[in-house]
C-alpha positions in Angstrom: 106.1 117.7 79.3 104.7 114.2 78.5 103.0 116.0 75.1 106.3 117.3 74.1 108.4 114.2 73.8 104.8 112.2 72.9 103.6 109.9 76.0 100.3 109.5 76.5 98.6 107.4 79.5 95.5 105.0 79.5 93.8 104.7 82.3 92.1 100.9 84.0 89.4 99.5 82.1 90.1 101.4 79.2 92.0 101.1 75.8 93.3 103.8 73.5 93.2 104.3 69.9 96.5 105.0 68.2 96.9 106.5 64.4 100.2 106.8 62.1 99.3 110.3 59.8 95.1 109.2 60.5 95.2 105.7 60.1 94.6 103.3 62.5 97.6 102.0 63.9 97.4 99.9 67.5 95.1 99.4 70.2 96.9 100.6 73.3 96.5 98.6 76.7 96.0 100.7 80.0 99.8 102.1 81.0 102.1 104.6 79.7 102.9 104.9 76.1 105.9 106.8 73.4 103.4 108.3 70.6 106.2 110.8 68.8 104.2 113.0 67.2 106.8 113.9 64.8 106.9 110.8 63.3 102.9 110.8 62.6 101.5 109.2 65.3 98.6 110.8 67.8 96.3 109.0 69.8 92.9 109.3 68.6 90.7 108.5 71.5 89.6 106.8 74.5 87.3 103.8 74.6 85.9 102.4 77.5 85.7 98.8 78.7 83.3 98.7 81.6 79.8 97.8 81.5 77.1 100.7 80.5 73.4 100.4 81.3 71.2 102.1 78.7 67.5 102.4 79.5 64.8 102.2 76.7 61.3 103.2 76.7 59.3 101.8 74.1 55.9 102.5 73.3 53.7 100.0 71.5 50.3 97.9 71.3 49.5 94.4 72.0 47.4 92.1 70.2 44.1 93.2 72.2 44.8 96.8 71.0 45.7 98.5 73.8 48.8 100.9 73.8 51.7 100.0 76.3 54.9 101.7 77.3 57.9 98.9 77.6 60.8 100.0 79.6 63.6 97.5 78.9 67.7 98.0 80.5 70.0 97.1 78.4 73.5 96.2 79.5 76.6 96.6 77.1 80.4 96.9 77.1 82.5 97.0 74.1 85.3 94.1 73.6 88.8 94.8 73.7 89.8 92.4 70.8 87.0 94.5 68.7 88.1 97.7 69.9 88.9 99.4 66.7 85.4 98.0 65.1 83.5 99.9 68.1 85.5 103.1 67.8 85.5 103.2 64.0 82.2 102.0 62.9 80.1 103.6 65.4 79.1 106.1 65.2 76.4 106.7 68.3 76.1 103.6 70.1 73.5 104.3 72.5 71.0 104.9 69.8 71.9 102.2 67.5 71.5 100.2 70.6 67.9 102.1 70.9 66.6 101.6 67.8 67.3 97.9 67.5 65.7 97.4 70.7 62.6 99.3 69.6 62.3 96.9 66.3 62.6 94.0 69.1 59.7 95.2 71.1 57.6 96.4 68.4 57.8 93.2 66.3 57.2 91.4 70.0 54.6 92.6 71.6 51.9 93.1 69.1 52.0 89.2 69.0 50.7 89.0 73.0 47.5 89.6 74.2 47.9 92.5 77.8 47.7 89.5 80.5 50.8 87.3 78.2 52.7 90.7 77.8 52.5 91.3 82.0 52.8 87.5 82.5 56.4 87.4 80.1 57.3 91.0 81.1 57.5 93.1 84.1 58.2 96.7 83.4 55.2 97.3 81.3 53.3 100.7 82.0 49.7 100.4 80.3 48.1 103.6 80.2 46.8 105.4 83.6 43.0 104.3 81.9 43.9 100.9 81.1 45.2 100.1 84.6 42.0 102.0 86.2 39.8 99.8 83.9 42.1 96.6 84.7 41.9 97.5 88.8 38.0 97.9 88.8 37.8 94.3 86.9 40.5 92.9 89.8 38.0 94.1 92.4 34.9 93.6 90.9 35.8 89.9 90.6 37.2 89.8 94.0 33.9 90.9 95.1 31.6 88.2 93.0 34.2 85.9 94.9 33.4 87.0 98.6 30.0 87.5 98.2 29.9 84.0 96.9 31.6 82.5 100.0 29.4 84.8 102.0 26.4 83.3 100.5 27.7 80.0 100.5 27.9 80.8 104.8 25.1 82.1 105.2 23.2 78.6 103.1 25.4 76.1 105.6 24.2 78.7 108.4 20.7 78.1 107.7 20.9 74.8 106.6 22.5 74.1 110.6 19.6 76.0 112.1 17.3 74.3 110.4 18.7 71.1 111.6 19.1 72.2 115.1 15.7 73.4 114.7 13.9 69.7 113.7 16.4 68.4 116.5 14.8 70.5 119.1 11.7 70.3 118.1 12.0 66.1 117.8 13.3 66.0 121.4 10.9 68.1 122.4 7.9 65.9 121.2 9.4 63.2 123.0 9.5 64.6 125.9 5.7 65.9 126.0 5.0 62.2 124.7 6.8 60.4 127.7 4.9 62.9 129.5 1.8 62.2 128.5 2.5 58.4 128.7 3.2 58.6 132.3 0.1 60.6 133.0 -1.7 57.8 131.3 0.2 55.0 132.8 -0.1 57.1 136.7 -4.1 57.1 135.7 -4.3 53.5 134.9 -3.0 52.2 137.7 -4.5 55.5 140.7 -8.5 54.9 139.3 -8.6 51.7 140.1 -7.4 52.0 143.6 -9.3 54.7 144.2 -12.6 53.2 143.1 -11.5 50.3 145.7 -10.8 52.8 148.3 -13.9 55.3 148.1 -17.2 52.8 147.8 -19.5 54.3 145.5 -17.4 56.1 143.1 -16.8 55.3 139.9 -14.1 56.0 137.0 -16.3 58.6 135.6 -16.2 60.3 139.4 -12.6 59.7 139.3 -11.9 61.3 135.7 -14.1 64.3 136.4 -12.0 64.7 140.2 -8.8 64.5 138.0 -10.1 67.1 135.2 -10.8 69.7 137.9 -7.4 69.2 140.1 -5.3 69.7 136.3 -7.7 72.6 135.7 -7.1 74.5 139.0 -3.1 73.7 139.0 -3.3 75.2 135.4 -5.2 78.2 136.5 -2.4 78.1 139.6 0.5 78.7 137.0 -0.8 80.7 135.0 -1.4 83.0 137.7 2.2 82.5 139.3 3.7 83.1 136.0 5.1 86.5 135.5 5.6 86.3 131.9 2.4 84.4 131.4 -0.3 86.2 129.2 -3.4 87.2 130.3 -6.1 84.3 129.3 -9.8 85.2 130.1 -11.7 81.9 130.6 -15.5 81.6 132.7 -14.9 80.4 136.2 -17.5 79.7 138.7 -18.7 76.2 139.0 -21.1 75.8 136.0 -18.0 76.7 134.3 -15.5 74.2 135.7 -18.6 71.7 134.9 -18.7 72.8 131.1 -14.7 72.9 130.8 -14.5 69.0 132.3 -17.1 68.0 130.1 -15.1 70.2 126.9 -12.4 67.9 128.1 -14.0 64.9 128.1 -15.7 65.1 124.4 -12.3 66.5 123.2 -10.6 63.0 124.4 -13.8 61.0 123.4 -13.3 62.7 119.7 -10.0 62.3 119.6 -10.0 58.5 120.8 -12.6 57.9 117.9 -10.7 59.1 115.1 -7.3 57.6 115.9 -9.5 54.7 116.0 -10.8 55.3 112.7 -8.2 55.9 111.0 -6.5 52.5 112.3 -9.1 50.9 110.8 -9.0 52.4 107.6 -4.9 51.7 107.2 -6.2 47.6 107.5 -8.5 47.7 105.8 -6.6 49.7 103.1 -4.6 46.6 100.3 
């Protein structure tokens, strides 16, 4: 009935194109509208107002020569003041919009090396290579970098042992050194009393009495020992007569040449 006496409705968001005999006339607002057709006017169309998303996929090269696929949304909406421009002079928007955006993105990219193209864009798709290539390089230097650290643990590791290792070792020479310093101090100060308790003996009697109590308290814990390792040495008492006097020349030797080398460091300019 409304086509009859020529009323036509545009709907929200939208504006309608009105022609007198195929000319544009008006631009008709959403409502109701008198278009008598008998008097030459029609509507030619609908165009819409809202805003359209139109996504492009673009594929191009960077700079480095390697082939990328840009995907890049474009929103549009057409305005109502240029209404008769859009419906008129258009003829298919979505690929003029297309094809201007392509010239955008291939006059862009080829300018930007891969790594300034990801760093400026996100929706870049390399090819399924490139990003296999580009993944193995990722790893391969994440690798270089723990290994690095890992060696760089494993010096200070050794380096602390080392150090640990020297301190040990320090304390432990001097503790065997304040050992031996009391046995030397404890044998000062026991021969001479003994000598003045025991007429007739004499340091030499002592010494060698000494030498053959330290030999049979080492052969004692060697013996108690149950991780100890078996040593083999003569035994009898020609034996513990040869190992006092082994001790003896060992001491005597060893007396002689740190005094000979005291004399050489003054006498040395």
């Amino acid at each position: 009935m409304g086509q009859v006496f020529g009323c036509v409705q545009v709907g929200q968001s939208n504006v309608g194109i009105c022609e007198t005999f195929g000319k544009f006339d008006d631009v008709l607002q959403p409502g109701c509208h008198c278009l008598p057709w008998c008097l030459g006017w029609q509507l030619a169309g609908h165009l819409s107002l809202r805003v359209q998303q139109l996504d492009v996929r673009c594929e191009t090269k960077t700079k480095d020569n390697v082939f990328v696929t840009v995907v890049a949304s474009i929103q549009y909406r057409a305005l109502a003041e240029k209404a008769a421009d859009a419906f008129y002079k258009l003829s298919n928007t979505k690929e003029q919009i297309q094809a201007y955006v392509f010239d955008v993105i291939r006059s862009s990219v080829p300018k930007l090396n891969l790594d300034s193209a990801f760093e400026q864009k996100n929706d870049i798709e390399p090819d399924e290579r490139v990003k296999k290539a580009m993944n193995r390089i990722n790893a391969a230097a994440r690798m270089r970098l723990a290994a690095s650290e890992k060696a760089e643990a494993d010096k200070i590791l050794q380096v602390k042992c080392a150090e640990g290792d020297a301190e040990s070792k320090y304390l432990a020479g001097l503790g065997i050194a304040r050992q031996r310093q009391a046995i030397v101090d404890g044998l000062r100060d026991s021969v001479p009393a003994f000598s003045e308790n025991v007429p007739g003996t004499s340091s030499k009697d002592v010494m060698d009495m000494v030498l053959v109590t330290q030999y049979f308290d080492t052969m004692k814990d060697i013996g108690a020992s149950s991780k100890s390792s078996a040593v083999f040495i003569p035994h009898g008492p020609g034996a513990v007569k040869d190992v006092t006097a082994q001790i003896r020349e060992g001491l005597l030797q060893a007396n002689a040449t740190t005094q000979w080398s005291l004399g050489s460091l003054m006498q040395s300019p």
